[in-house]
LUMSEKOL-718490 format. One record per residue: residue number from 1; residue in one letter; x, y, z of N, C-alpha, C, O in turn. Coordinates in Angstrom, 3 decimals. Layout:
<nodes>
NODE  n  res  nc1  nc2  nc3  cac1  cac2  cac3  cc1  cc2  cc3  oc1  oc2  oc3
NODE  NUM  a  X  Y  Z  X  Y  Z  X  Y  Z  X  Y  Z .
...
</nodes>
This chain:
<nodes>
NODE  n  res  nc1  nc2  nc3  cac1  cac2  cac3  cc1  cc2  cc3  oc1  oc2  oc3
NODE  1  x  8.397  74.420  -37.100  8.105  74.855  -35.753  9.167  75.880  -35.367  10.370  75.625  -35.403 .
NODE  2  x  8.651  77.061  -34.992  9.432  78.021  -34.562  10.520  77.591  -33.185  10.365  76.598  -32.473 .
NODE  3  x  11.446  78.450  -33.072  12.330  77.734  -31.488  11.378  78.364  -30.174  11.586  77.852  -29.074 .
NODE  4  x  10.540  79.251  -30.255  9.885  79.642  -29.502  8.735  78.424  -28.859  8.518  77.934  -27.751 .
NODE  5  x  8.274  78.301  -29.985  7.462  77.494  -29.886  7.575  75.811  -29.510  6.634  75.076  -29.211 .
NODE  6  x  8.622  75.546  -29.592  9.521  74.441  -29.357  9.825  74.382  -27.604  9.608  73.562  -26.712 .
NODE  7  x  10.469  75.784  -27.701  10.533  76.058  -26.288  9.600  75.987  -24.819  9.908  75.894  -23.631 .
NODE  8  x  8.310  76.083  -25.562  6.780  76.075  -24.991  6.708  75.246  -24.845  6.416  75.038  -23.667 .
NODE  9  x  6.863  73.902  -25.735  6.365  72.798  -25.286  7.005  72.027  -24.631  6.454  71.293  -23.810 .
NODE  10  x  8.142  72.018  -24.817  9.488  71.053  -24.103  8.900  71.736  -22.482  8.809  70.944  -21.544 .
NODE  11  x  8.703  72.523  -22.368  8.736  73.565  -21.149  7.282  73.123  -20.051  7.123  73.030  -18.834 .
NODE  12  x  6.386  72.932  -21.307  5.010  72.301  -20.929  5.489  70.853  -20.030  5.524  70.764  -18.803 .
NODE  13  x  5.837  69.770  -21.031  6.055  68.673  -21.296  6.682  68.335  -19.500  6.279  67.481  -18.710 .
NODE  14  x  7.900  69.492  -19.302  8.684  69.048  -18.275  7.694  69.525  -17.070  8.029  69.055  -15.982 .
NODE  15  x  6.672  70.270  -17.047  5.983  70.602  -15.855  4.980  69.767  -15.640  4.542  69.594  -14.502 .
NODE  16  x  4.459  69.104  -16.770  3.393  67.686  -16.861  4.185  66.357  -16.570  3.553  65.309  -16.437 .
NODE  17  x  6.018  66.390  -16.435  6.114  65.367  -15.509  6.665  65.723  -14.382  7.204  64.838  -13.717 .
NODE  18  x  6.667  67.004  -13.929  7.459  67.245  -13.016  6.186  68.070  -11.719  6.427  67.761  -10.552 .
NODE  19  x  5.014  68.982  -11.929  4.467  69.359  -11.305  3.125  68.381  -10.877  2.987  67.398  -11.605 .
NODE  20  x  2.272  68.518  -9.941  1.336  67.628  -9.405  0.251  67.561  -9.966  -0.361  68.431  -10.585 .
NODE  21  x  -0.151  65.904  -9.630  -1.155  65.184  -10.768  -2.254  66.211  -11.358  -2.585  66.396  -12.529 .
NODE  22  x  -2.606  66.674  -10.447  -3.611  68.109  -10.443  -3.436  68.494  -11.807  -4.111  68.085  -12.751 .
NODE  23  x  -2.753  69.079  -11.840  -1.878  70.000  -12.948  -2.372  69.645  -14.433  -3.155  70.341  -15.080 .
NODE  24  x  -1.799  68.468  -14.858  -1.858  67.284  -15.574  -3.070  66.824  -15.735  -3.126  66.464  -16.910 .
NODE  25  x  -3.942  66.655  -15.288  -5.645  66.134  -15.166  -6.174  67.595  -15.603  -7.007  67.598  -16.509 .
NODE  26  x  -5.805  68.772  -15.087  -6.419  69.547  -15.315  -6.578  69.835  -17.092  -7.587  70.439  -17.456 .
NODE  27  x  -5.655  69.428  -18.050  -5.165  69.462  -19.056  -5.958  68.456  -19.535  -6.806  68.576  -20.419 .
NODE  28  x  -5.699  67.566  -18.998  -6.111  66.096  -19.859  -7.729  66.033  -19.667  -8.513  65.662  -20.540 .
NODE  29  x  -8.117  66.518  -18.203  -9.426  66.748  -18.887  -10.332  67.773  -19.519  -11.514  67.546  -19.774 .
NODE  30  x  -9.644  69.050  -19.787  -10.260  69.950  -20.795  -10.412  70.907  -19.939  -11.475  71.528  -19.955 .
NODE  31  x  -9.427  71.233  -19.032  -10.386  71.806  -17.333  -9.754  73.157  -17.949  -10.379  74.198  -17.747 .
NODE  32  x  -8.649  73.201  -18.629  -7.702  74.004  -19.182  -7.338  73.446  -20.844  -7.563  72.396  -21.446 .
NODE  33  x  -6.877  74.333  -21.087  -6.213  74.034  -23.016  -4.764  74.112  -22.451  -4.360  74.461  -21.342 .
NODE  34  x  -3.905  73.538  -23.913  -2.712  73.788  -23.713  -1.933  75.037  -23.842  -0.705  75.098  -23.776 .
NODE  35  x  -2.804  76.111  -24.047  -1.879  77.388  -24.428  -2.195  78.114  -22.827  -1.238  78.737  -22.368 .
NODE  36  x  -3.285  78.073  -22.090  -3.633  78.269  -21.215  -2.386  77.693  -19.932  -1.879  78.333  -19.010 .
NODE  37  x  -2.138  75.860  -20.465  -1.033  75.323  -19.184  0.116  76.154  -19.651  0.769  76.736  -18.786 .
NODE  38  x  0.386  76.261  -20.672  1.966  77.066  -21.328  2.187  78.399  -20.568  3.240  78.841  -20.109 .
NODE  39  x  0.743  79.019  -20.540  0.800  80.300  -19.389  1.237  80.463  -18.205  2.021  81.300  -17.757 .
NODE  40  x  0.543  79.395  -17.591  1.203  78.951  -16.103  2.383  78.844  -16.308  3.189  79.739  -16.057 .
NODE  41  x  2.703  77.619  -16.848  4.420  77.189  -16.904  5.328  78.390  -17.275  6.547  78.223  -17.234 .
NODE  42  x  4.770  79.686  -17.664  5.892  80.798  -18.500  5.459  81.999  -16.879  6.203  82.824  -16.350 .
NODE  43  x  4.017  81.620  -16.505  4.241  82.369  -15.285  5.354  82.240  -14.314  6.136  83.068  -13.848 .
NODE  44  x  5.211  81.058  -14.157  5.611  80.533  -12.661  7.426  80.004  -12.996  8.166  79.449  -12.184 .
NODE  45  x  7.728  80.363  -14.296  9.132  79.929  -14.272  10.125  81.026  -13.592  11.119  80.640  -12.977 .
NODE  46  x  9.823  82.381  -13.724  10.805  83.089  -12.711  10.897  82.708  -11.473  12.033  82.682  -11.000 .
NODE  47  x  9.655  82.278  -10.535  9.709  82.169  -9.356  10.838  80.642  -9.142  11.199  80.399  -7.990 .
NODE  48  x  11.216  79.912  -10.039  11.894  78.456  -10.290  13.581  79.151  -8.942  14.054  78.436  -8.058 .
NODE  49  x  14.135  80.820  -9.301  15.330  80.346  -8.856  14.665  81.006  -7.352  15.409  80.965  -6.372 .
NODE  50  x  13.430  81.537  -7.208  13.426  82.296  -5.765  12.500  81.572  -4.631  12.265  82.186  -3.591 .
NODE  51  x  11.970  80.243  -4.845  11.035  79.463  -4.210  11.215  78.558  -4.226  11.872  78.272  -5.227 .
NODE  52  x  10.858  77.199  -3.209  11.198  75.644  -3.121  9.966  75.496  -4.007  9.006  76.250  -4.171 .
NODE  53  x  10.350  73.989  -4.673  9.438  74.094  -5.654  8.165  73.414  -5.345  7.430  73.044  -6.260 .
NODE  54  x  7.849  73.220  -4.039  6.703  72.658  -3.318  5.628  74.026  -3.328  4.406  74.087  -3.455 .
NODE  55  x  6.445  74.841  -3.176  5.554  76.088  -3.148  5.111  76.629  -5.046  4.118  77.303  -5.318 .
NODE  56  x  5.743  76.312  -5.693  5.901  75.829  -7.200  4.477  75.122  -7.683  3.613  75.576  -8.432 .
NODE  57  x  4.535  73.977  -7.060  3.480  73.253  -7.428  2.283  73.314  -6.492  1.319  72.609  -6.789 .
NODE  58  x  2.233  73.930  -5.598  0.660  74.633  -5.004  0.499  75.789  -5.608  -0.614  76.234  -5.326 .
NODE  59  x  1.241  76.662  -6.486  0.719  77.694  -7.341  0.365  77.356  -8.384  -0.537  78.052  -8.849 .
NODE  60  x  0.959  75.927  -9.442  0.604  75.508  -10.411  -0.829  75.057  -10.611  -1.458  75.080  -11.669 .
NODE  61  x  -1.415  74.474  -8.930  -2.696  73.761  -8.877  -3.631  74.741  -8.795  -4.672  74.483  -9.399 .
NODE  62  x  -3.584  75.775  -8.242  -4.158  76.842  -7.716  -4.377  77.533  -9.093  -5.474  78.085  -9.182 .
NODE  63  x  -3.473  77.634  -10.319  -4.036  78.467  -11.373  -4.894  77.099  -12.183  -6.101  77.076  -12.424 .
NODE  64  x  -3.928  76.058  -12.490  -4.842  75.024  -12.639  -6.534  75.289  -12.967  -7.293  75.335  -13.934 .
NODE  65  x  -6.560  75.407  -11.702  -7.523  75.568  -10.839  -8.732  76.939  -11.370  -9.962  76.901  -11.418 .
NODE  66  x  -7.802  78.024  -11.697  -8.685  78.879  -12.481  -8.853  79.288  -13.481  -9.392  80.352  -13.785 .
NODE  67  x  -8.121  77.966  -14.574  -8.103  77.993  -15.625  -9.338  78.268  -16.685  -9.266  78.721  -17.827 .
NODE  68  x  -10.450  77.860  -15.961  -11.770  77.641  -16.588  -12.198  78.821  -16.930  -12.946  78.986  -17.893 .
NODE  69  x  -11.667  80.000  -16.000  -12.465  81.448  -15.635  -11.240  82.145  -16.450  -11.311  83.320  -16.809 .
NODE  70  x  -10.452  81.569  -16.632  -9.170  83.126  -17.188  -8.917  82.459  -18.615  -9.082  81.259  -18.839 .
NODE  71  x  -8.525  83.333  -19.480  -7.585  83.081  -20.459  -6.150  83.134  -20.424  -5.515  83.579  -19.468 .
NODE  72  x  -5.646  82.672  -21.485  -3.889  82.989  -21.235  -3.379  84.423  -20.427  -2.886  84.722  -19.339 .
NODE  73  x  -3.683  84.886  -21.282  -3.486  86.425  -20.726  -3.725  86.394  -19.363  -2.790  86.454  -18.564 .
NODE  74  x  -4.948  86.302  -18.995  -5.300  86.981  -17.730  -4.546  85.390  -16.328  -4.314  85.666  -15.151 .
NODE  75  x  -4.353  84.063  -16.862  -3.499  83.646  -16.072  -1.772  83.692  -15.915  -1.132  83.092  -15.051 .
NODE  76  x  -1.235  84.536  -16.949  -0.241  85.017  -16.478  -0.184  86.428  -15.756  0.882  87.039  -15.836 .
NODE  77  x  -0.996  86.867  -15.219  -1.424  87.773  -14.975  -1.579  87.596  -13.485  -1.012  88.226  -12.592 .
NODE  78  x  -2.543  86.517  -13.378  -2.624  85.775  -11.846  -1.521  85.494  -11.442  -1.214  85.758  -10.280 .
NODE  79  x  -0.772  84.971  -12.183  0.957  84.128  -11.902  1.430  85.072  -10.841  1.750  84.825  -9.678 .
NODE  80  x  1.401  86.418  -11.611  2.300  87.312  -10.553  2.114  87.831  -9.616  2.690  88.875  -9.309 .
NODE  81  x  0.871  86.983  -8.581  0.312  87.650  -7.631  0.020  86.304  -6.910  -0.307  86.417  -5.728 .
NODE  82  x  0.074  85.237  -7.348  -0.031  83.995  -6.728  0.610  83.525  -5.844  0.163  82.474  -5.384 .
NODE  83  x  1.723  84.002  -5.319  2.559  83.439  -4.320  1.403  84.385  -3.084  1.154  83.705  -2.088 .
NODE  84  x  0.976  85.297  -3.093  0.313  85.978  -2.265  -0.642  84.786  -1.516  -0.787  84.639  -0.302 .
NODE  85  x  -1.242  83.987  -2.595  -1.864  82.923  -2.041  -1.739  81.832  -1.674  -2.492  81.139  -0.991 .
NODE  86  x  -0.484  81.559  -2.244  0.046  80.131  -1.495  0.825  79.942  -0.655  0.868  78.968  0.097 .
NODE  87  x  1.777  81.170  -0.698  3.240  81.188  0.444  2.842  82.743  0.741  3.222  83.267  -0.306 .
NODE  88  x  2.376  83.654  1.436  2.115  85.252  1.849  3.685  85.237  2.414  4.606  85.850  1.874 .
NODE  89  x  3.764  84.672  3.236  5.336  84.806  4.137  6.649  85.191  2.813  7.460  86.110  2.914 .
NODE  90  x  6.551  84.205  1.620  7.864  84.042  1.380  6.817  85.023  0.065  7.461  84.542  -0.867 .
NODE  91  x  6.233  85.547  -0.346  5.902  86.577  -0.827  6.523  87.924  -0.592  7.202  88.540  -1.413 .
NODE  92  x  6.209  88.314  0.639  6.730  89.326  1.769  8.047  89.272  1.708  8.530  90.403  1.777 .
NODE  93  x  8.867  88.391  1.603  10.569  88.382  1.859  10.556  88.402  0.451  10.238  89.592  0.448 .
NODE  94  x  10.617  88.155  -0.654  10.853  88.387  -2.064  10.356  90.175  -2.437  10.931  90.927  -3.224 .
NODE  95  x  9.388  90.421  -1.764  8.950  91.776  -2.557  10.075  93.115  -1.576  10.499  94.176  -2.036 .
NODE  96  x  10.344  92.400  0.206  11.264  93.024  0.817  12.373  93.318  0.337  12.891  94.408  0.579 .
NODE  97  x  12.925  92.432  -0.408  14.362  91.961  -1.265  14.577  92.813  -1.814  15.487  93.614  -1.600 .
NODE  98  x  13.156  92.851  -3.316  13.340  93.575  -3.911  13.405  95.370  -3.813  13.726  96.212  -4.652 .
NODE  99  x  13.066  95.453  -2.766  12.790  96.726  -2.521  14.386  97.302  -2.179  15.079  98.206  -2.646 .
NODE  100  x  14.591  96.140  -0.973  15.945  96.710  -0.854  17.272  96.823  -1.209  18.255  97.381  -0.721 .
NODE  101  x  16.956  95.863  -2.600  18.041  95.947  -3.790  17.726  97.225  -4.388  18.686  97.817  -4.883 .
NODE  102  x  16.976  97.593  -4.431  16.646  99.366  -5.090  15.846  99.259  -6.281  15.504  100.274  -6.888 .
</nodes>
């Protein structure tokens, strides 16, 4: 097993006990594959140092959620536009930030 790949799953593993039941069901019942949850979890890990992680796990459910319709690709893809839908406010102050860091 590659360390990459190692990395994926340990990474999986900790968001299937750490993010909401949702999440987890969505997996376990086929709603999503596991390379598909690995997407999410590799999306949504930058947002880990700039968001409470309540807002974390309503983006996790929310791709969850459109797992059926996207592939890997196209749900990390969603990732980076998802706070738009769950937090717009703290969206707006992160993209402000960035702007005015240059």
């Amino acid at each position: 097993m590659s360390l990459t790949t190692a990395y994926r799953q340990v990474a999986l593993a900790q968001a299937l006990d750490t993010r909401p039941d949702e999440f987890g069901e969505a997996l376990a019942s086929g709603a999503m594959n596991v390379e598909q949850a690995q997407a999410i979890v590799s999306a949504l890990a930058p947002l880990r140092k700039k968001v409470a992680e309540s807002i974390i796990d309503r983006a996790a459910v929310v791709l969850a959620g459109q797992a059926s319709a996207l592939d890997p690709s196209e749900l990390r893809k969603a990732g980076r536009d998802v706070l738009q839908k769950v937090a717009p406010d703290v969206a707006e102050e992160i993209e402000r930030a960035r702007i005015d860091d240059g």
